[in-house]
N, C-alpha and C positions, 0 to 999 in steps of 0.2 A: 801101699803102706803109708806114701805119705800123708794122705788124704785122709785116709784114719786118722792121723797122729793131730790133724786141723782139726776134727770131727770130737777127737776127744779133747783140742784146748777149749773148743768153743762149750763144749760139756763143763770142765771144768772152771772156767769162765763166769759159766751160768751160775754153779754150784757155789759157788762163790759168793758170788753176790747175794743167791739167796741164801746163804748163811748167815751173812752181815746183817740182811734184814730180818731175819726171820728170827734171831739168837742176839741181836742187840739188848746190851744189860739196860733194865729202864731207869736205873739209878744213876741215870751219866747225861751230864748234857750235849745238846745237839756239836757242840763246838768236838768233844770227845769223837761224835759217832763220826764226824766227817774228818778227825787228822789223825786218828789212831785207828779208831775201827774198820780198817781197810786193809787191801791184800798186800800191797807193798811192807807190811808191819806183820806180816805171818811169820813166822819161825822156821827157819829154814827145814827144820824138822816136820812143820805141820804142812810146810808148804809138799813135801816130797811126800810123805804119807798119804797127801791129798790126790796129789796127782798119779799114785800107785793104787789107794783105792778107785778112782775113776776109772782108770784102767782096766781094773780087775773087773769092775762093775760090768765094762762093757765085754768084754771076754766071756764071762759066766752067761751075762744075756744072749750073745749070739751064738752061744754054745747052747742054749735053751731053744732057738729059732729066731731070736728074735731079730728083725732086720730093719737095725737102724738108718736105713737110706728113707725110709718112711718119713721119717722123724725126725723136728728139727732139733739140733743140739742146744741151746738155751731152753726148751721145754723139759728136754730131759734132764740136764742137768738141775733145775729147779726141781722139779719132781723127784730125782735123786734126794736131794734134801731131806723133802718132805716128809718122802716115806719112809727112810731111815732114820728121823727123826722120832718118828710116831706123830704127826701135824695133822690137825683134821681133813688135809688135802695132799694129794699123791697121784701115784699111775692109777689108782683102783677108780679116781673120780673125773679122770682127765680125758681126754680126746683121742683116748683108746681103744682099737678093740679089744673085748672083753679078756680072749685070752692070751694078747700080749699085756694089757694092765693086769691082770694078774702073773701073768711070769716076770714082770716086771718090779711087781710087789714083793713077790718072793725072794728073787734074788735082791733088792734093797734091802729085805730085813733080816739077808745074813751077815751082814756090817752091823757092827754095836754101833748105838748113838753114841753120839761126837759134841762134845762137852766145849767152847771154845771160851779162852780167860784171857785175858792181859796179866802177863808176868808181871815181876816186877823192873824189868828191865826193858819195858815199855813193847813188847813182842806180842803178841796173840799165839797161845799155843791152842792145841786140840788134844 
């Protein structure tokens, strides 16, 4: 169990940062993306919803077959991203086989995209 729980920080980790890069508003300068637009500034809310949907992600997946010891955790977690996002890149284009990237796809596109803003209270929610 516990090794799961490493398995999903490093998921979550990944997910993360490509969120930051991948959902950076481009109306904000660089000084912005580097002392606000980061995880330490998440909301405590987006941060625990985040790491509840990661989790769920991987539940649903290995309830599908899918068997993440294959796979490393910052691939997927980026890919999480991606493909939940709707992004021209995901599990369907990645360094999968065909029918774990597809059950991989599917279960990301049962999470709604995730919308991420700076409050006014200087937080990033989701």
């Amino acid at each position: 169990m516990e090794k799961q729980g490493r398995y999903a920080k490093r998921v979550l980790d990944s997910y993360f940062e490509t969120m930051f890069w991948a959902e950076k508003p481009e109306d904000e300068g660089e000084a912005y993306l580097d002392h606000v637009w980061q995880v330490d500034n998440l909301a405590s809310e987006s941060l625990t919803e985040s790491e509840k949907e990661v989790e769920a992600f991987i539940k649903r997946a290995e309830a599908k077959g899918i068997d993440f010891s294959k796979y490393r955790p910052e691939q997927i977690g980026h890919d999480f991203w991606l493909t939940r996002q709707g992004h021209g890149a995901g599990f369907w284009d990645g360094d999968y086989p065909k029918d774990d990237g597809d059950t991989l796809t599917v279960v990301s596109k049962s999470f709604r995209e995730m919308c991420p803003y700076s409050g006014d209270d200087g937080k990033i929610y989701l």
